[in-house]
C-alpha positions as CSV (number, residue, x, y, z in Angstrom):
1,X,50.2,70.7,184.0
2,X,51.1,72.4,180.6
3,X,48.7,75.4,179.7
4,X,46.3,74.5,176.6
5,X,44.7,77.1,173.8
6,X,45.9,80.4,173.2
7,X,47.8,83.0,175.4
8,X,46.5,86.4,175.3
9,X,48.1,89.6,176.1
10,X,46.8,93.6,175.7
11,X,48.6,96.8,174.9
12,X,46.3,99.4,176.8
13,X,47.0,103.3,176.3
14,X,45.5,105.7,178.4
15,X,45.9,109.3,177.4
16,X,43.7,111.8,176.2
17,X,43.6,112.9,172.8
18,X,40.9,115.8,172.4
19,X,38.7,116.5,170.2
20,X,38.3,113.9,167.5
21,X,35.6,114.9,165.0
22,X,34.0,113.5,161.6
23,X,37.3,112.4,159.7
24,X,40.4,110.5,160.6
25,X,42.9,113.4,161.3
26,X,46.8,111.9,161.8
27,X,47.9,113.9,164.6
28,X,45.4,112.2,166.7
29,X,46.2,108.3,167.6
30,X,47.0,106.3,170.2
31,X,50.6,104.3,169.6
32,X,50.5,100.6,171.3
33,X,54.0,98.8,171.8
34,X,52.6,94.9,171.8
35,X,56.0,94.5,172.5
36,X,55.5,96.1,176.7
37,X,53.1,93.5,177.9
38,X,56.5,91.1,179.4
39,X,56.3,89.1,176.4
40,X,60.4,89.6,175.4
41,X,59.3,87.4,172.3
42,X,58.3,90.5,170.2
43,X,60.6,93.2,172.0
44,X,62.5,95.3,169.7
45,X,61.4,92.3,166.8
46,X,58.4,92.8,164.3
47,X,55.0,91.4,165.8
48,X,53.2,88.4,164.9
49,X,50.4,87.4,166.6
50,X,46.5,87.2,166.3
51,X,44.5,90.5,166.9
52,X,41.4,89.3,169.0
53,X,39.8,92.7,169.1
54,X,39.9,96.5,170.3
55,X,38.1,98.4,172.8
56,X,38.0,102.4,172.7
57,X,36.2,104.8,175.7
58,X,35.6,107.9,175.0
59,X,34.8,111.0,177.2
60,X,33.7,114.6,176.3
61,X,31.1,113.5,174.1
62,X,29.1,116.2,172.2
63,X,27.1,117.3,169.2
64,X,25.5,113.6,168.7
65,X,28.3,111.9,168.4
66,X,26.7,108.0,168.8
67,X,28.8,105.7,166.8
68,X,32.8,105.8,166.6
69,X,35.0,104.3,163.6
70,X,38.4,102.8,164.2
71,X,40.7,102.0,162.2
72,X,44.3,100.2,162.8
73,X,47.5,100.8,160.8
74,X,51.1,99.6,161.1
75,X,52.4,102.9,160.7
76,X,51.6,106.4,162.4
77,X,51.0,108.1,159.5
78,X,47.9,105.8,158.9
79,X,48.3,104.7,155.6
80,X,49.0,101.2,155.9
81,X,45.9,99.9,157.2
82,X,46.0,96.5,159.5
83,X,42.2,96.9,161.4
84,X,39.9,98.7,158.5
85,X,37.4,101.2,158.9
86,X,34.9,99.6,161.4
87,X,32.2,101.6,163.2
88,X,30.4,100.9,166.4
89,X,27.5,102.6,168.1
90,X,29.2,104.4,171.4
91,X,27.6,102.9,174.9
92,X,27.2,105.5,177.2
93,X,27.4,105.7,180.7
94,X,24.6,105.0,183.0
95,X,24.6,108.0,184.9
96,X,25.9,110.4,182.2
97,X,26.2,110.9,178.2
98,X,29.1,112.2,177.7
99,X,31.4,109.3,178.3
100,X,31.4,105.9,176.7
101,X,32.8,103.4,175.1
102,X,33.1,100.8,171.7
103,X,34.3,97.4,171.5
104,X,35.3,95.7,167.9
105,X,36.4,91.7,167.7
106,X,39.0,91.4,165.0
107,X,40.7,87.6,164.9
108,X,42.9,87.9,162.3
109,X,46.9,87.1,161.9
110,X,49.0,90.3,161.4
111,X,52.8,90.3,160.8
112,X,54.0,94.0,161.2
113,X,55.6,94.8,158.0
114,X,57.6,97.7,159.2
115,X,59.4,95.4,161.4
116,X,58.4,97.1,164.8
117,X,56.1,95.8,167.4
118,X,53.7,98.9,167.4
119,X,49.8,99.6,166.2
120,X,48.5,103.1,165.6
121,X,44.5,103.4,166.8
122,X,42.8,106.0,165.0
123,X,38.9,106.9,165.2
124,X,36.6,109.4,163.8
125,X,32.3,109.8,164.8
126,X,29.4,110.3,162.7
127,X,29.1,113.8,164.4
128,X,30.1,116.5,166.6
129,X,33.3,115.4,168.6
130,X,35.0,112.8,171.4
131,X,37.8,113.1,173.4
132,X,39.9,109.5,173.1
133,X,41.0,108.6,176.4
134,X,41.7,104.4,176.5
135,X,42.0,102.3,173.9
136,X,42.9,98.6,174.2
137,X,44.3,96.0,171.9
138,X,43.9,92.2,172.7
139,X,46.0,89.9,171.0
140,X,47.0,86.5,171.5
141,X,49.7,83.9,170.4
């Protein structure tokens, strides 16, 4: 039997990038290769696709940080903007405060324009600072 609807794939990234603070700073991203998920469609070939959505947790929370904004670009130098400016209020943890995490539903076609299969996740918070340690980008076909 032939598979119906849409076929979704992620990019997940897990590595820390410390201290993210009230403004988008561009030495502090996480780069996602759609192109790593087994799908050798988009390998080494710009990505087109639909961008379901992003997820972002967060650790080392501290001096009130409660909401995060992300923000999506095609290029690592975050000036061409895919996802824009979106903000969240952080979940914590159940057992502690200093870790949490943000979801965002995007649902929205995007041909990379710089030819590549990669997405750059920034984020910034309304206060104090985060540590960015997964972020997750859902797309499908």
């Amino acid at each position: 039997m032939a598979k119906t609807g849409n076929f979704y794939h992620s990019s997940t990234v897990t590595s820390n990038v410390a201290a993210n603070g009230t403004a988008f700073d561009v030495t502090k991203f996480h780069e996602h290769d759609l192109g790593l998920d087994g799908n050798l469609a988009y390998q080494g070939s710009a990505f087109f696709g639909y961008v379901e959505g992003l997820y972002v947790r967060v650790t080392a929370i501290a001096g009130g940080a409660a909401k995060i904004t992300a923000r999506i670009t095609c290029d690592s130098a975050g000036d061409y903007t895919f996802f824009p400016d979106t903000e969240a209020d952080i979940a914590v943890g159940l057992t502690t405060s200093t870790t949490g995490t943000c979801a965002y539903e995007f649902k929205l076609p995007l041909r990379q324009f710089f030819g590549t299969e990669k997405l750059y996740v920034f984020i910034k918070v309304d206060s104090g600072t985060v540590t960015l340690a997964n972020s997750c980008i859902v797309w499908s076909e």
